[in-house]
KOLBATOR-993544 format. One record per residue (C-alpha): residue in three letters; x negated, y negated, z negated. Coordinates in steps of 0.02 Angstrom, whole numbers, padded with zeros to 5 digits, always signed. Layout:
REM KOLBATOR-993544
AlaXYZ...
//
This chain:
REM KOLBATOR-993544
Unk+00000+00000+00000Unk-00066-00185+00052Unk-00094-00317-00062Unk+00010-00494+00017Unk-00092-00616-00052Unk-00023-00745-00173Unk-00034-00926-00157Unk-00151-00930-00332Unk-00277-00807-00220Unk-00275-00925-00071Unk-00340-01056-00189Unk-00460-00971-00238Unk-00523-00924-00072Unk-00531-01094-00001Unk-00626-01150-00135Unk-00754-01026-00119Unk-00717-01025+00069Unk-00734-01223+00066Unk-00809-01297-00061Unk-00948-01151-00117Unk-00984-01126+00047Unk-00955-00943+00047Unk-00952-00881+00234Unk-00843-00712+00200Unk-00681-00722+00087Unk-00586-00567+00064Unk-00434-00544-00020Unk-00356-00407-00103Unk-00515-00300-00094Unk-00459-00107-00138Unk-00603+00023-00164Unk-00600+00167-00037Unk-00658+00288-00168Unk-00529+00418-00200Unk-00431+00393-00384Unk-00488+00233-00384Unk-00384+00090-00432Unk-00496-00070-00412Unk-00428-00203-00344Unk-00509-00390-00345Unk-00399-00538-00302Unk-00545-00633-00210Unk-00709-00584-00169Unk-00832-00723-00100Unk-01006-00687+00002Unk-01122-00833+00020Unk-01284-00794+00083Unk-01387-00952+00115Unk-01577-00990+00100Unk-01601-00820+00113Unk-01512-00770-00062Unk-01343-00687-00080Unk-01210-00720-00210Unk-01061-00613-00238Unk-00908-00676-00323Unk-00772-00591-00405Unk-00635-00682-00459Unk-00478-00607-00530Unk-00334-00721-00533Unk-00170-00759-00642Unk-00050-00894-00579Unk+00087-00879-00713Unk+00158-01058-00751Unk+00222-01011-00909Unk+00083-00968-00988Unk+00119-00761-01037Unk+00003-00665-00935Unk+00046-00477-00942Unk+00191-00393-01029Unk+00131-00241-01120Unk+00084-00141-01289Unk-00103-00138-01310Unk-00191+00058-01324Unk-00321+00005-01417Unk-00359-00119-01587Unk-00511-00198-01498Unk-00403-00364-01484Unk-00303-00363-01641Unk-00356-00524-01699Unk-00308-00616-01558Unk-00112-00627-01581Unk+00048-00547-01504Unk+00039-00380-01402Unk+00065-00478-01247Unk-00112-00562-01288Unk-00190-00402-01325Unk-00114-00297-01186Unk-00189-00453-01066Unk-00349-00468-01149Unk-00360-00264-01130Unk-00308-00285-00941Unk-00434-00409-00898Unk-00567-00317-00971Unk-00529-00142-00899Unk-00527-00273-00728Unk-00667-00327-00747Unk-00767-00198-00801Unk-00699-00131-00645Unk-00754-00267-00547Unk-00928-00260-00605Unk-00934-00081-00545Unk-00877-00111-00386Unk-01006-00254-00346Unk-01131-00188-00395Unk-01113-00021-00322Unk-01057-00102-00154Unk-01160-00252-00141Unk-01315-00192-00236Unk-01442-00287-00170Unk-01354-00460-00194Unk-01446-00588-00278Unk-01346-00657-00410Unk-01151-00603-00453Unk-01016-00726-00532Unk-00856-00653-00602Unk-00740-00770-00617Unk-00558-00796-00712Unk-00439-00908-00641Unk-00278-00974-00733Unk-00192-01147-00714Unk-00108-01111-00874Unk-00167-01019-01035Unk-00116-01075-01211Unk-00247-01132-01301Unk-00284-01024-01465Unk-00270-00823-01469Unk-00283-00799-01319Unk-00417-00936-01268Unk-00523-00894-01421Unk-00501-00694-01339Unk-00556-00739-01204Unk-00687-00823-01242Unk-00733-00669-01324Unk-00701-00554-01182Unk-00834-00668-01098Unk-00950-00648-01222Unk-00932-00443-01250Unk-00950-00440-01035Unk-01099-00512-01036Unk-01177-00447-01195Unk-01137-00278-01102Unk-01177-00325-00930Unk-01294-00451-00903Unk-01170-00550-00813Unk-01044-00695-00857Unk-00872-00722-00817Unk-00833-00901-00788Unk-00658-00951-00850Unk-00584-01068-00722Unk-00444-01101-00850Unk-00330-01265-00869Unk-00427-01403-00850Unk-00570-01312-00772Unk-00449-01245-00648Unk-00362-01392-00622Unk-00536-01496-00584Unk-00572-01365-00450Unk-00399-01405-00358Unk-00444-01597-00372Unk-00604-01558-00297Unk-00510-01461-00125Unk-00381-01595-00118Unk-00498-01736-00124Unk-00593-01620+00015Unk-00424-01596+00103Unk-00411-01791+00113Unk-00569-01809+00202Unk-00549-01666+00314Unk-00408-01617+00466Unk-00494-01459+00546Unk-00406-01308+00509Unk-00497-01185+00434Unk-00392-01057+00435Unk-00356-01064+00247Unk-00178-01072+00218Unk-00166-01167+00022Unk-00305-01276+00083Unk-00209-01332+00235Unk-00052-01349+00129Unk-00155-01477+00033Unk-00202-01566+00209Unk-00041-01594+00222Unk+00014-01666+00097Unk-00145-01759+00063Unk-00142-01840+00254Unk+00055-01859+00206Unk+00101-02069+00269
//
């Protein structure tokens, strides 16, 4: 079964498409290996100056600000609130550990990888402070960070594409980004 891309995964793209240069977005990426159930919202490739860096971004566009509906399986995020917080915390690590594997198996000769979070909306507290500390543990285990493109951080990366979409009326063939055109060249 495909993937349709959401409009929070376009953004994504055409920031990475457009703004970190990346010359290969993909969306929806699914491993081939059998029993597998990886799958990363956006995957960026930028290979300039002779260095290649991989991103991985996973990516949660609920407005209201609950992520994923569920009962935790294990106490590892007890102290970060409700079951909904837990169960998401869980989820997001099992993705990302996930993720990490798949990069690194797949592209194993990149340079540098950046795992990424994006969320316009995530209450600040429990599940903030979690994820902070799912950051942490992932890199403590991993040797790699995940960036948390959360609230304002997200929201400075959209300001940055629709200044960008302003100044710019070729069509790159990213669909959110030329939404922003749009409205940005709007008279």
């Amino acid at each position: 079964m495909v993937s349709e891309t959401q409009l929070g995964e376009h953004i994504v793209g055409a920031y990475h498409k457009l703004i970190t240069d990346c010359e290969i977005v993909s969306y929806n990426q699914r491993s081939k290996t059998q029993g597998e159930q990886t799958e990363i919202d956006v995957i960026g490739i930028n290979s300039t100056n002779g260095e290649q860096v991989i991103y991985a971004c996973e990516v949660i566009t609920h407005l209201h600000g609950t992520i994923y509906p569920g009962t935790p399986s294990t106490n590892r995020w007890k102290e970060f609130g409700n079951e909904g917080y837990q169960f998401t915390l869980e989820k997001l690590w099992k993705k990302f550990e996930a993720d990490h594997k798949y990069v690194t198996e797949i592209f194993d000769d990149a340079d540098e990888y950046i795992f990424q979070l994006w969320a316009p909306i995530i209450p600040q507290g429990y599940l903030t402070d979690g994820l902070a500390r799912l950051a942490q543990d992932f890199e403590d285990e991993n040797d790699h960070t995940i960036e948390l493109v959360i609230n304002e951080g997200y929201t400075e990366r959209v300001t940055e594409l629709r200044e960008l979409a302003g100044e710019e009326k070729k069509d790159y063939g990213e669909p959110a980004f030329r939404f922003l055109q749009i409205l940005e060249h709007l008279r």
